[in-house]
C-alpha positions in Angstrom: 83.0 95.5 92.7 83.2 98.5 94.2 79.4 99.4 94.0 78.6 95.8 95.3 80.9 96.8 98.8 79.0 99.6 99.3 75.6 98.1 99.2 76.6 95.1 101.6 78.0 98.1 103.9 75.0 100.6 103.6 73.1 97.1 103.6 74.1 96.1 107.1 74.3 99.9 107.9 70.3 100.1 108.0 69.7 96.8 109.4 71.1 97.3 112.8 68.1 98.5 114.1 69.1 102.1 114.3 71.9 101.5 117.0 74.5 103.9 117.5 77.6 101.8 119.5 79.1 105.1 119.1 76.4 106.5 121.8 77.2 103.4 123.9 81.3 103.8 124.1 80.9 107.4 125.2 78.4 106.7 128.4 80.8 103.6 129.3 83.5 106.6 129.7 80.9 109.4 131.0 80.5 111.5 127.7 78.0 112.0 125.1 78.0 113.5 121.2 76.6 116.5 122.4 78.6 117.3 125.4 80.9 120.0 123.2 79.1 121.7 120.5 82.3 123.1 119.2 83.0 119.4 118.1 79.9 118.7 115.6 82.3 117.9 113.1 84.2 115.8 114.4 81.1 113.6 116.4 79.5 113.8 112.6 82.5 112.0 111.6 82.9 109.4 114.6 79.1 108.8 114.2 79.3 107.8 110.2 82.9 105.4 111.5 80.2 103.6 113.8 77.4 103.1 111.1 79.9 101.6 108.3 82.4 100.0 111.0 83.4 96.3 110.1 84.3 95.6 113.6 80.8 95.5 115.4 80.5 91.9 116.7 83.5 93.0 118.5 82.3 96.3 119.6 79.0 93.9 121.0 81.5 91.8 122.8 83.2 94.3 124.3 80.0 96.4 125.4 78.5 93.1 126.7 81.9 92.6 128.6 81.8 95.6 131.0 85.2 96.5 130.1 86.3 100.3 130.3 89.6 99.8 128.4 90.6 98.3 125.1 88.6 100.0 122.5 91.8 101.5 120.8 92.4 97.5 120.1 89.5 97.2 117.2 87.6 100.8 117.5 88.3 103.4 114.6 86.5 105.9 117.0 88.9 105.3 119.9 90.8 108.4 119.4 87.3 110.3 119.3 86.1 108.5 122.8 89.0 108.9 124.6 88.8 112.8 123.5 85.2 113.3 124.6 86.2 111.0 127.8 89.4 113.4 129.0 87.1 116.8 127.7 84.3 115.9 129.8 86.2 114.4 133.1 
């Protein structure tokens, strides 16, 4: 069971044609991964969250909306974003 979860995750992990939403929420706010290198860790984990997140077709919506805020609603990285946002601002 559990080896069957992780192929449908790794699965949908390498069919999403190499996009990082990740890359895409911190431009929206005016930041990028490598803004601090002090923070590899940190963007190495926020970068795995987006490859195996569950909650992309909302991460699409909201990207596609325009929208600046709400990301903490359904976004495992918003903690991440909104500390690259405030470091680089």
């Amino acid at each position: 069971m559990i080896v069957s979860a992780l192929k449908r995750m790794w699965h949908a992990a390498m069919h999403d044609e190499g996009r990082l939403r990740l890359a895409e929420l911190l431009a929206r706010r005016g930041a990028r991964l490598d803004d601090d290198s002090t923070d590899v860790y940190r963007a190495a984990i926020a970068t795995r969250r987006c490859v195996f997140c569950n909650t992309k077709e909302e991460c699409d919506a909201w990207l596609a909306s325009g929208k600046r805020e709400g990301l903490e609603r359904f976004c495992p990285n918003a903690e991440f974003v909104e500390h690259k946002s405030k470091s680089t601002g």
